[in-house]
N, C-alpha and C positions, 0 to 999 in steps of 0.2 A: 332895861336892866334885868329884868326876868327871863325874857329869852336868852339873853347872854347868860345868865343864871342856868339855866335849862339847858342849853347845849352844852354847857364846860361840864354840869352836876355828874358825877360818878357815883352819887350814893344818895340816900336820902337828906334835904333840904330844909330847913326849919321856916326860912322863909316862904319856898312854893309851898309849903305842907300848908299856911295860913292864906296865899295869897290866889296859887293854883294846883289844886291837891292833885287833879288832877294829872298834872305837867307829873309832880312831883312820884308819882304812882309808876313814870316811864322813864325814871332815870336811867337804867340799864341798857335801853334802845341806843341805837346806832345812832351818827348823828343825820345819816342820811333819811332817818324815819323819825327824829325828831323834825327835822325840819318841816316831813310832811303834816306834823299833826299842827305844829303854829302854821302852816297855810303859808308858809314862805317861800317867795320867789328863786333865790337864792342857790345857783345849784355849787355841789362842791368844788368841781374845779375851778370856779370862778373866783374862791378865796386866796387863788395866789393866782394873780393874771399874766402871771409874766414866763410861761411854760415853754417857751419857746428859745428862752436864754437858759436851761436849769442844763448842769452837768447831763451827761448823757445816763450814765445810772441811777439817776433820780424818779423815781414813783413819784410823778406829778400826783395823782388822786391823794394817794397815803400821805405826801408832806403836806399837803392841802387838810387832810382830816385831823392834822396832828396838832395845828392850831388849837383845835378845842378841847386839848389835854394838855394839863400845866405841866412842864417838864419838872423832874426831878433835880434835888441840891444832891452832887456828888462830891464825896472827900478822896484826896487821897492819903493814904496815911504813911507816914513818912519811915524811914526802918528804926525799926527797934523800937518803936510805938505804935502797932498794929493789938497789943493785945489790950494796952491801957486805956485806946482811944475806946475800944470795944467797950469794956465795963463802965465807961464813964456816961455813955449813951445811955448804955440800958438801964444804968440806974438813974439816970434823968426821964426813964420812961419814953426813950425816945425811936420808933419803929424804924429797923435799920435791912436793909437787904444786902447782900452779902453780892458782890458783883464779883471779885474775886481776892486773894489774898491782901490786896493792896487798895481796893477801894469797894467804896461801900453806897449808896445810893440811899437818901433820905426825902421824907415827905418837903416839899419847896420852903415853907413857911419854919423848917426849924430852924433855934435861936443855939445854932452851934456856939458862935459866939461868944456865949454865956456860959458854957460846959467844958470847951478845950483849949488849949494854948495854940489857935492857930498859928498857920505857920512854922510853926514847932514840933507841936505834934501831929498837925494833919494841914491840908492844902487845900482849901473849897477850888476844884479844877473839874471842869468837867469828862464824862465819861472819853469823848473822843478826842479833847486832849491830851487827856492820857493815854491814849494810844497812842500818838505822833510819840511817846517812846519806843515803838518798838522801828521807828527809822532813826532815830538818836543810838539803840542798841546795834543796829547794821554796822552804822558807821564806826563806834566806838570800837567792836569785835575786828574791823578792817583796817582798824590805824595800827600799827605797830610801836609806833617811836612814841614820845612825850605827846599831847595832845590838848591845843589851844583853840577854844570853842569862843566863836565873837555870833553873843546871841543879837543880833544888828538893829531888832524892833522890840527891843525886849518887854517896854511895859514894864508893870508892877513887879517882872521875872517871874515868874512861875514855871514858864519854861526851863526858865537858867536854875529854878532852883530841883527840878524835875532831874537834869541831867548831873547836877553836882550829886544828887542821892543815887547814879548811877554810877557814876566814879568820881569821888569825891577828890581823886587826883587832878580832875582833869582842872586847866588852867582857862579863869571865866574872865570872859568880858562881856561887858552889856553896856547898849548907848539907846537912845531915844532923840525924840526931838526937841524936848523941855526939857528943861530942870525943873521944874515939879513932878516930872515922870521918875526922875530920878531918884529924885528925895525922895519918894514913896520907895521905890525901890532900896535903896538903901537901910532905910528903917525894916522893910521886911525881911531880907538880907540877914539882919541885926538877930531877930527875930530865930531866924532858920538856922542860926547859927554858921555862915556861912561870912569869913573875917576875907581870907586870902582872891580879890580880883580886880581888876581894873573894872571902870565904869563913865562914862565920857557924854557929853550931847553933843548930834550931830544932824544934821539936815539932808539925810540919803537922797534927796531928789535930785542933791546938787553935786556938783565932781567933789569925790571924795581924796581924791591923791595927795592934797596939801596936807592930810589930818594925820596925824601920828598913828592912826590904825594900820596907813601903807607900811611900816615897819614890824607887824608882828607878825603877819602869813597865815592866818590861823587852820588850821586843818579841819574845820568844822564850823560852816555859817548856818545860823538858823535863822531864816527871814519868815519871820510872823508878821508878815507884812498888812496894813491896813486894808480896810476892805470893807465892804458894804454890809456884811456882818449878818447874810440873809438866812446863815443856816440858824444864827441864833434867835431870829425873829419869834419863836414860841415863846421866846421870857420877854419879848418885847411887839408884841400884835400889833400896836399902833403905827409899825416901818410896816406896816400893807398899807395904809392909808398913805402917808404920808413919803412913800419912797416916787422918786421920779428916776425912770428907766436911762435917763441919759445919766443918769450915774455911772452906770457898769461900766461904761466906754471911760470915765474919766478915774476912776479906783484902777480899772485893768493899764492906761495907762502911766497912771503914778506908781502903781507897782512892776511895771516893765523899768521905771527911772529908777526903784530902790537895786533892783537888783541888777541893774547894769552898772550900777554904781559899787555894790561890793564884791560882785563875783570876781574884778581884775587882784583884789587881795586876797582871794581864796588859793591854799597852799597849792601847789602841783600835787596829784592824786589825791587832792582834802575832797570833802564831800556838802553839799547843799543842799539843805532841808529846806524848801519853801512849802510855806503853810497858809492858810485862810480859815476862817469860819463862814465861808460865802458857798452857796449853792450854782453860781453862774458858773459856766463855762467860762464866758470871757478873763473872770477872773482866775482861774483854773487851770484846765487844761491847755487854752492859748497861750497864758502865759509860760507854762512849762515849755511847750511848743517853743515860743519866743527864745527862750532859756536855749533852748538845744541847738537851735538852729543859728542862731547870731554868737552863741559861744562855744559849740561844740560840745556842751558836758554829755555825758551819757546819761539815761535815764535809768536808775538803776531800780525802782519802785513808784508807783503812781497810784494814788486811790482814794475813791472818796468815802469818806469816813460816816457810815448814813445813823445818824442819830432819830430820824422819826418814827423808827420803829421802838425804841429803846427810851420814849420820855429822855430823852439829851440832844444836844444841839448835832446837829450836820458840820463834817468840817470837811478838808480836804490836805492832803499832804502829797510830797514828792521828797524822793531823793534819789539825788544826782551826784555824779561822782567827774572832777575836772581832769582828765588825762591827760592834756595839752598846753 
């Protein structure tokens, strides 16, 4: 527990100050020079062993070192609550960093919670998915007509409720694969103030054409499709230990079945946002890959979203647009 104490410490220690004062004298060293002074084995790239599967613009060393810095809690703040959310921190005393007009970056451990009307007023989302809005704004700027977004993996919405604060015209749908995914959804929904959408459960692994969603066309799918979840692994270290590599092969193929399963209801010229918080390739760019080639979309943006430079998760998006 000390070394691990030691390589995460960013400042001085109350614990090593009593136990290794020592240690605690060289919190500001790298971790590549801490590791030399505990006398450990351990070289940095060996904390993510699986370098060999990682996106092609990925800094194997740097998301390897980023493990031993606890990401930041990011808000986003919703419109027309950017200057309320602001005063309500600071006079909770709570140190806020300014990311841009819309979101804000806080120490991990704050008890936002307890200070704002989540949801309401602001969205715990992290840094890089909130930039999967600016392929939600592509799309949105290219549709002309009325505009029917079917968020396909929606979860808790964060997504869906990201894109309603973009045009709050636009017509939502969101499904999952439980109804308790849903009832959470719903209740946040509530929350965000967001009355006007349809909401449905559905099992994209499997043919979707009997469901009633074949009747809407939507002109915008967003598949936040499941995933090995490895760019987020800083807020969860224990998937180093415990991940087994024949995963990727079996995430990358369930996510080849979600979105073969929705892209035949995607409208003619609508657009497809596929998204991940996974750092593999396979999950990734193959899959886009897959997407192009077995359906024709065009690839209109591709990019991975690198959060270890930034204390925030890695993610990955694309968007594709159907012309056929």
């Amino acid at each position: 527990m000390l070394v691990g104490l030691f390589l995460c410490s960013t400042g001085p220690n109350e614990i090593l100050e009593k136990l290794r004062p020592g240690w605690n004298e060289k919190y500001d060293l790298s971790i590549q020079e801490k590791l030399l002074i505990i006398n450990y084995s351990l070289l940095i790239n060996e904390v993510f062993p699986w370098k060999e599967e990682l996106s092609n613009e990925i800094d194997h060393k740097k998301f390897c070192e980023s493990f031993f810095i606890q990401p930041d809690l990011f808000l986003r703040l919703r419109p027309g609550q950017e200057k309320e959310v602001r005063i309500k921190l600071e006079k909770a005393g709570i140190n806020l960093k300014e990311i841009n007009s819309t979101c804000i970056a806080l120490p991990n451990a704050s008890k936002v919670e307890d200070i704002l009307e989540l949801n309401k007023e602001a969205v715990v989302q992290d840094l890089n998915s909130q930039r999967t809005a600016e392929f939600f704004k592509s799309a949105i700027q290219s549709l002309k007509s009325k505009i029917t977004a079917w968020d396909c993996c929606a979860a808790s919405g964060g997504k869906s409720i990201m894109l309603y604060d973009l045009d709050p015209k636009i017509e939502l749908i969101a499904s999952d694969i439980r109804e308790s995914i849903i009832a959470n959804l719903k209740k946040r929904f509530q929350k965000a103030g967001i009355r006007k959408y349809e909401s449905f459960v559905i099992d994209l692994t499997k043919d979707s054409t009997e469901h009633s969603i074949i009747n809407i066309q939507p002109s915008i799918i967003i598949a936040d499709v499941p995933c090995s979840g490895s760019g987020t692994w800083g807020r969860t270290p224990e998937q180093l230990y415990y991940f087994d590599e024949k995963r990727i092969d079996q995430y990358a193929t369930l996510q080849k079945k979600i979105v073969s399963n929705v892209i035949p209801h995607l409208k003619q010229n609508g657009y497809l946002i596929y998204i991940t918080c996974s750092v593999f390739r396979k999950e990734n760019e193959e899959v886009v890959n897959f997407i192009r080639e077995k359906f024709n979309l065009e690839i209109i943006r591709m990019e991975l979203l690198n959060g270890y430079d930034e204390k925030a998760d890695t993610m990955f998006a694309a968007l594709l647009k159907r012309t056929l």
